[in-house]
N, CA, C and O atoms as CSV, one atom per row, in Angstrom:
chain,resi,resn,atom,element,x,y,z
A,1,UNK,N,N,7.821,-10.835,14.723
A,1,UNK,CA,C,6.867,-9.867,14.226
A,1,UNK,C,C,5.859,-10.589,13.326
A,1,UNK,O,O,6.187,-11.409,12.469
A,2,UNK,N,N,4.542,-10.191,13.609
A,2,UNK,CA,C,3.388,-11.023,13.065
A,2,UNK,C,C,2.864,-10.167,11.695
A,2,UNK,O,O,2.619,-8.967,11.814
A,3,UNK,N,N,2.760,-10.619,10.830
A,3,UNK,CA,C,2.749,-9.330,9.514
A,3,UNK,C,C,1.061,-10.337,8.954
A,3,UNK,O,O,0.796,-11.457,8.518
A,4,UNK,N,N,0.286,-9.030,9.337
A,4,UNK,CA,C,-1.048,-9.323,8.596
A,4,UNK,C,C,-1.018,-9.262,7.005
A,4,UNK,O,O,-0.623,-8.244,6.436
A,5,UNK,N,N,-1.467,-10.434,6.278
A,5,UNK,CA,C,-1.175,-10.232,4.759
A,5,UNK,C,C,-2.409,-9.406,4.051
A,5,UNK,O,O,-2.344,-8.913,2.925
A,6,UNK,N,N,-3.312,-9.363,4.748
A,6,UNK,CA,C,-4.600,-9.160,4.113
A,6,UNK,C,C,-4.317,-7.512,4.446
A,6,UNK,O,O,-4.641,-6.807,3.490
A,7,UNK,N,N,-3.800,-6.793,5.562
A,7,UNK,CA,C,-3.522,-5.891,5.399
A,7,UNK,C,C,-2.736,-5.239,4.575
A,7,UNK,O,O,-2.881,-4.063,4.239
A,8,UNK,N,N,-1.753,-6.092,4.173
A,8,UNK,CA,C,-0.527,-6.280,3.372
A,8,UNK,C,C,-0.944,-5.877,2.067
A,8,UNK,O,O,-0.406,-5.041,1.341
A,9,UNK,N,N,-2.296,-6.792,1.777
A,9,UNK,CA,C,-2.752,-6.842,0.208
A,9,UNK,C,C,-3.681,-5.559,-0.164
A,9,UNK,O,O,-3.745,-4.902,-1.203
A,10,UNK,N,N,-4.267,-5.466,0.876
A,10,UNK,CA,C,-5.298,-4.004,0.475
A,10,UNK,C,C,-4.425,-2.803,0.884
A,10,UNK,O,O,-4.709,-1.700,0.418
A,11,UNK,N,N,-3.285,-2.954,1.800
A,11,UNK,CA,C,-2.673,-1.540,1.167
A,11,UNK,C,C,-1.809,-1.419,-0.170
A,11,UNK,O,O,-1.457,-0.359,-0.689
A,12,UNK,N,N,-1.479,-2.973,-0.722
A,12,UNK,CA,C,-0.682,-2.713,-2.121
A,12,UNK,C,C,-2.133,-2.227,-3.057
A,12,UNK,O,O,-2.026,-1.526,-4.064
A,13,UNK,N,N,-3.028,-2.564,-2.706
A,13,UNK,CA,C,-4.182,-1.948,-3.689
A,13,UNK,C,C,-4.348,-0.439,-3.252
A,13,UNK,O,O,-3.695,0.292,-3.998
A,14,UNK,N,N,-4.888,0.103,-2.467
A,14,UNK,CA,C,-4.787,1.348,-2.169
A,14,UNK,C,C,-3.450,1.995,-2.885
A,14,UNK,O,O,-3.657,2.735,-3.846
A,15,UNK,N,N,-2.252,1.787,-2.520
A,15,UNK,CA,C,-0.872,2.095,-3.720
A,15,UNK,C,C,-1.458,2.055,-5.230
A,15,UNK,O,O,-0.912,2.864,-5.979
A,16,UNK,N,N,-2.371,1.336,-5.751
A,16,UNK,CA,C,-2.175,0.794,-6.852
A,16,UNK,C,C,-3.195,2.199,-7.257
A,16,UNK,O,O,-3.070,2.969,-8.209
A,17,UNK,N,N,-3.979,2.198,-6.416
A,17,UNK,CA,C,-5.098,3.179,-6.949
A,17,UNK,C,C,-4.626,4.570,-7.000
A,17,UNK,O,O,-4.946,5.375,-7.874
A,18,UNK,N,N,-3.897,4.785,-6.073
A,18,UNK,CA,C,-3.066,5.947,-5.651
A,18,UNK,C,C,-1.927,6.326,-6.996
A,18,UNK,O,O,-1.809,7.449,-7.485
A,19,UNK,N,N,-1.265,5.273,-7.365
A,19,UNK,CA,C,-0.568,5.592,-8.790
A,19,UNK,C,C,-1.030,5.572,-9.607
A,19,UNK,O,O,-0.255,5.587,-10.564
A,20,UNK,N,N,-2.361,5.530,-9.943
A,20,UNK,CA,C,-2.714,5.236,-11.225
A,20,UNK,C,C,-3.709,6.521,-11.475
A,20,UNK,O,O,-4.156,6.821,-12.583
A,21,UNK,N,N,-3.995,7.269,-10.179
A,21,UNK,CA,C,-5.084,7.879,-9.839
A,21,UNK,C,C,-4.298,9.103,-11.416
A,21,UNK,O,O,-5.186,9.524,-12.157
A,22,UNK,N,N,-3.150,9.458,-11.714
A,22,UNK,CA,C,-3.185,10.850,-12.671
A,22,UNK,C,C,-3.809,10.276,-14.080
A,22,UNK,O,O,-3.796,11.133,-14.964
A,23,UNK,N,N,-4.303,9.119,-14.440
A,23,UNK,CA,C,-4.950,8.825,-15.163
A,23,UNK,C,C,-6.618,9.257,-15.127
A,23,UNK,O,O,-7.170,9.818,-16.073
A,24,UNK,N,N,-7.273,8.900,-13.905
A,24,UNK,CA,C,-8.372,8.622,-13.695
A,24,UNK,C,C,-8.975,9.920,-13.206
A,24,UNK,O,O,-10.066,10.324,-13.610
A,25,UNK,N,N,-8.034,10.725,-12.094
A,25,UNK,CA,C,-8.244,11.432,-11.206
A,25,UNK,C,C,-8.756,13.173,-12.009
A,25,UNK,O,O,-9.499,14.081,-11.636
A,26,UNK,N,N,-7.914,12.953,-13.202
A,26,UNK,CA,C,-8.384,13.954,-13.983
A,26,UNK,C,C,-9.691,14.206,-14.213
A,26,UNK,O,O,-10.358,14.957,-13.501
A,27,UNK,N,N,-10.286,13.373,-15.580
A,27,UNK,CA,C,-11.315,13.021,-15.775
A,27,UNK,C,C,-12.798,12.767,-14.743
A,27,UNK,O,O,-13.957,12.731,-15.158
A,28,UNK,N,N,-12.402,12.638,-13.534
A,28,UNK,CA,C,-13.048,12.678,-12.275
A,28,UNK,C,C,-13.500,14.275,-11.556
A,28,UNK,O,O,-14.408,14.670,-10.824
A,29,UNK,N,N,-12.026,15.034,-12.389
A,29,UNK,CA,C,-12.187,16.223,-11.917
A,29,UNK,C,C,-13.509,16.737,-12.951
A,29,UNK,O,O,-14.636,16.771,-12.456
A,30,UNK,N,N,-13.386,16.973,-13.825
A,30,UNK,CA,C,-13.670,17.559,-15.741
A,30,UNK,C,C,-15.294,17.459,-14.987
A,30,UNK,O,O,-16.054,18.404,-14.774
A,31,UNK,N,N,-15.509,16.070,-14.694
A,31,UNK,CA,C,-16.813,15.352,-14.515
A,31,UNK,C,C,-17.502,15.940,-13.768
A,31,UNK,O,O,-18.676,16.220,-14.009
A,32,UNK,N,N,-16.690,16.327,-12.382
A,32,UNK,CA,C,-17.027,17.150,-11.272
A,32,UNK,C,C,-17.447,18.456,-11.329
A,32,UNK,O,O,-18.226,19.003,-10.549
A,33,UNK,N,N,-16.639,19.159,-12.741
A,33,UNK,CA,C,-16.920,20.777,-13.134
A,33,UNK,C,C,-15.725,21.352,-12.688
A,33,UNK,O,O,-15.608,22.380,-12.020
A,34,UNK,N,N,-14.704,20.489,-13.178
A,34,UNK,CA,C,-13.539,20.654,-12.998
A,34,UNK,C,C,-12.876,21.004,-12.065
A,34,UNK,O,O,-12.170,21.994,-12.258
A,35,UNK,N,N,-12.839,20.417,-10.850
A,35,UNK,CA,C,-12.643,21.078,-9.661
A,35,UNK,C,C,-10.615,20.938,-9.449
A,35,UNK,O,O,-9.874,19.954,-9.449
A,36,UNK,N,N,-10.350,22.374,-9.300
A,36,UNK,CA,C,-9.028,22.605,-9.571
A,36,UNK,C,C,-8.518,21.839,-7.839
A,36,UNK,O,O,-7.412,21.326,-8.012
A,37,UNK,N,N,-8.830,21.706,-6.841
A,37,UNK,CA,C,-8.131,20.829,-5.832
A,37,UNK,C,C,-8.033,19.493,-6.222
A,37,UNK,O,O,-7.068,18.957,-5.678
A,38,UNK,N,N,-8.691,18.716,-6.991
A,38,UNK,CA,C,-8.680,17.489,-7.715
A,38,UNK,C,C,-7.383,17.548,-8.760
A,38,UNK,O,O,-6.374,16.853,-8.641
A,39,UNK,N,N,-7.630,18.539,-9.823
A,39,UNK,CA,C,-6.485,18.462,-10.818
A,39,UNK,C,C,-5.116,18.733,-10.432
A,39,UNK,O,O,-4.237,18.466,-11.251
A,40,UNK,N,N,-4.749,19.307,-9.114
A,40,UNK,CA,C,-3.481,19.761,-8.433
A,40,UNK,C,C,-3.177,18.905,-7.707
A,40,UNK,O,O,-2.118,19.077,-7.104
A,41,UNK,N,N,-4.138,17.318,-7.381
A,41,UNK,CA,C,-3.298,16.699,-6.625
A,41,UNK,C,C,-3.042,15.324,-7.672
A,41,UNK,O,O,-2.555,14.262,-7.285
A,42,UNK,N,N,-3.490,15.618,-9.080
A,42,UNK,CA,C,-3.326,14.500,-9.915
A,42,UNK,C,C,-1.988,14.914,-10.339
A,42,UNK,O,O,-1.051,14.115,-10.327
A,43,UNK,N,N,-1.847,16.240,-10.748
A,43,UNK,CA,C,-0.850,16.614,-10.953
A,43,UNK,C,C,0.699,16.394,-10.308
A,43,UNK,O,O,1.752,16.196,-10.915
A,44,UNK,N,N,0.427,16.513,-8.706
A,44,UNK,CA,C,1.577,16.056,-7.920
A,44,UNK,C,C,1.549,14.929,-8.085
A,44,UNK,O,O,2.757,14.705,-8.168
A,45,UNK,N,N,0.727,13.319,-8.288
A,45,UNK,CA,C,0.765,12.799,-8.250
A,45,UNK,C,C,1.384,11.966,-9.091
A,45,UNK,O,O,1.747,10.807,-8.887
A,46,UNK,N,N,1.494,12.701,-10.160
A,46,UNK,CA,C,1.489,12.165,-11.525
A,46,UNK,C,C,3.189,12.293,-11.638
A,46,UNK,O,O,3.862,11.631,-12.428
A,47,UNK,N,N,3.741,13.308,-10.657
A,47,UNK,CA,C,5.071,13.218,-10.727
A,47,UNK,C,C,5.698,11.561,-10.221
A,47,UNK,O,O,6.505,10.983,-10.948
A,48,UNK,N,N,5.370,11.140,-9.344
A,48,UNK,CA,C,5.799,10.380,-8.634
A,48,UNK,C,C,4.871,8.862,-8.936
A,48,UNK,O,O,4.775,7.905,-8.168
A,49,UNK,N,N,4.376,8.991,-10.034
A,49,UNK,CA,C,3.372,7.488,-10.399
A,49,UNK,C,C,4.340,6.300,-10.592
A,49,UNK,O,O,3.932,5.154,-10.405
A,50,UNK,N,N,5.505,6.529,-10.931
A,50,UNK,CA,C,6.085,5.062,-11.577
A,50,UNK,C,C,6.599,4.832,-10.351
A,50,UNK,O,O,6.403,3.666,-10.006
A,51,UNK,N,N,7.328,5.650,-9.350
A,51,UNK,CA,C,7.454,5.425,-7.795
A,51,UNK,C,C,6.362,4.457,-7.564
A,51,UNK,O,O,6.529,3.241,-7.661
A,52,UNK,N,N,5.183,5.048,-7.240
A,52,UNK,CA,C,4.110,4.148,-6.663
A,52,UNK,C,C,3.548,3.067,-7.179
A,52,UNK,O,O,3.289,2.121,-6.436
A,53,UNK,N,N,3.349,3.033,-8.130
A,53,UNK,CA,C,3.195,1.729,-8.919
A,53,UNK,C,C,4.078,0.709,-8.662
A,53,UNK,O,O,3.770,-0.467,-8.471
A,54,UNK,N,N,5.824,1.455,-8.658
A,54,UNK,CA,C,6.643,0.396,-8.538
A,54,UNK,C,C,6.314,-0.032,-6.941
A,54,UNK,O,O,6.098,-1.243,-6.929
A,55,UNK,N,N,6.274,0.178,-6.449
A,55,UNK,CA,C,5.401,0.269,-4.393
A,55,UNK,C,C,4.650,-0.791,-5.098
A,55,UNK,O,O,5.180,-1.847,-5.446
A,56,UNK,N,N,3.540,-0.529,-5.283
A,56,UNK,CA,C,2.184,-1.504,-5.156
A,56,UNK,C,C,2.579,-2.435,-5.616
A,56,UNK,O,O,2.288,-3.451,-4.984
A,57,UNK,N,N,3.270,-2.604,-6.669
A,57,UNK,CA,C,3.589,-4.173,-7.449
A,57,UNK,C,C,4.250,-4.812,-6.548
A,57,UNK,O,O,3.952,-5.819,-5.905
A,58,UNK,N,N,5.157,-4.167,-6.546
A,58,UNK,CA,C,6.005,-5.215,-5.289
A,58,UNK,C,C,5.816,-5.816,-3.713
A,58,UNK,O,O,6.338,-6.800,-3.190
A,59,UNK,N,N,4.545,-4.499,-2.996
A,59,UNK,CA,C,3.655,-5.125,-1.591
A,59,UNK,C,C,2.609,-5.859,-2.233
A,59,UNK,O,O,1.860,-6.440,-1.448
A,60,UNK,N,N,2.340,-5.995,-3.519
A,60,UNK,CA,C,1.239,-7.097,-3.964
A,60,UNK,C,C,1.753,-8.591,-4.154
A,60,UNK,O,O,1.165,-9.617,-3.815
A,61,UNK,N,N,3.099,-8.457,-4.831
A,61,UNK,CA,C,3.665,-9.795,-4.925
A,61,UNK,C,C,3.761,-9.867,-3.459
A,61,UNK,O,O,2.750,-10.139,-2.811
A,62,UNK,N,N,5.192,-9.587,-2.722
A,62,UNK,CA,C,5.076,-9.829,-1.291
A,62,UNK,C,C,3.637,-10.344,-0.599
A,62,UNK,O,O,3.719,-11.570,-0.537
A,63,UNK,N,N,2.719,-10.024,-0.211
A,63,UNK,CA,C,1.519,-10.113,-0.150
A,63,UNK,C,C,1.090,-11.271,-0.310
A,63,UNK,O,O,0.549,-11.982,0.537
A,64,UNK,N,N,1.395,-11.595,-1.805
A,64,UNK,CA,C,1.031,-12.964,-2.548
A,64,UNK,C,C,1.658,-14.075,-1.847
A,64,UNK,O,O,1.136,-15.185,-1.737
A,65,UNK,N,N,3.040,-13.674,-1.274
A,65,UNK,CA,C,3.875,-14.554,-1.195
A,65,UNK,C,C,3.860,-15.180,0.174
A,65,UNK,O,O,4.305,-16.313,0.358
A,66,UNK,N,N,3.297,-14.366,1.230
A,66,UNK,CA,C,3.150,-14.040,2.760
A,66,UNK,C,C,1.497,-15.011,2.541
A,66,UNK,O,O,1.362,-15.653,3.583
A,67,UNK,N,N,0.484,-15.252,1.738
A,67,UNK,CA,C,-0.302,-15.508,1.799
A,67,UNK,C,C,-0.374,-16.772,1.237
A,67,UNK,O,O,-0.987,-17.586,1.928
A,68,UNK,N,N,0.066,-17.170,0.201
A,68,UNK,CA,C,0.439,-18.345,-0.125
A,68,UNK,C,C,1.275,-19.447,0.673
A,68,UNK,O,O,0.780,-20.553,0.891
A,69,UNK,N,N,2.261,-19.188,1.000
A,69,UNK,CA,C,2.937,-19.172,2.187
A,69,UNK,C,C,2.266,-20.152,3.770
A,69,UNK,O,O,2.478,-21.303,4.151
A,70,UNK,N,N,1.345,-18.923,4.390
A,70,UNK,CA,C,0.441,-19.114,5.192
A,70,UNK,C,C,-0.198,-20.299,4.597
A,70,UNK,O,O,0.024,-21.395,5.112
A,71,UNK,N,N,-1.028,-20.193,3.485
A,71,UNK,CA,C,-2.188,-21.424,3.337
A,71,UNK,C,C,-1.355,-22.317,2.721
A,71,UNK,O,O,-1.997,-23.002,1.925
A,72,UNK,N,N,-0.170,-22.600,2.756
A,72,UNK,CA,C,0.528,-24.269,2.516
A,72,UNK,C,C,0.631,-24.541,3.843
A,72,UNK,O,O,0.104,-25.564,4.280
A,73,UNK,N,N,1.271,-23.737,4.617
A,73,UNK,CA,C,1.286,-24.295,6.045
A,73,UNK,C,C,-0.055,-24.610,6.936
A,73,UNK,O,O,0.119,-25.044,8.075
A,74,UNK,N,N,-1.386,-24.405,6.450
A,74,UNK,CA,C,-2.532,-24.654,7.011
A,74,UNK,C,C,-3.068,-26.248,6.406
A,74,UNK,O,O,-3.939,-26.978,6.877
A,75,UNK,N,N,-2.206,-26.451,5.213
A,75,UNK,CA,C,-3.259,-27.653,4.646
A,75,UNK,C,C,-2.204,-29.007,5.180
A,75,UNK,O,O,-1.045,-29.138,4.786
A,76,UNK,N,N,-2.722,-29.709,5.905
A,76,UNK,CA,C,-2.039,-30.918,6.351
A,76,UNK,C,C,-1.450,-31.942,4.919
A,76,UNK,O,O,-2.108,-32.403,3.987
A,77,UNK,N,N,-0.351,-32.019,5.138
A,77,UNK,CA,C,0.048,-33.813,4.494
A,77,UNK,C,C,-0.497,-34.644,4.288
A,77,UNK,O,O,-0.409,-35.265,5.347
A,78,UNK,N,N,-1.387,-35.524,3.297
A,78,UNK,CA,C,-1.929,-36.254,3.465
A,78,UNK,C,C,-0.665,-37.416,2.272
A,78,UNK,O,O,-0.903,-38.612,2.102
């Protein structure tokens, strides 16, 4: 199985944005004129943030590791 890292890495970012969003996502609403479909999904979200965060950290290291990895095996021995 061939595991794209770069896909790897921008979905641990997407995660990252996604858990962090009951911080941000609020204030986004307020800004908006408070739009209550915004504040109800920060809200669900906000249940389950240390879940996702703990997600993103860990497909980001992985990621790191799958990619680092790759570019030792590209640079020849000299």
């Amino acid at each position: 199985m061939k595991f794209d890292h770069k896909k790897g890495f921008i979905g641990s970012l997407v995660a990252l944005m996604i858990g962090t969003s009951c911080c941000w996502l609020t204030s986004l609403a307020i800004w908006l004129g408070g739009a209550t479909v915004l504040s109800t999904l920060a809200i669900a979200i906000e249940e389950s943030r240390v879940m996702i965060i703990t997600v993103a950290g860990a497909l980001a290291i992985f990621s790191f590791i799958i990619y680092w990895r790759r570019k030792k095996s590209r640079v020849p021995n000299k």
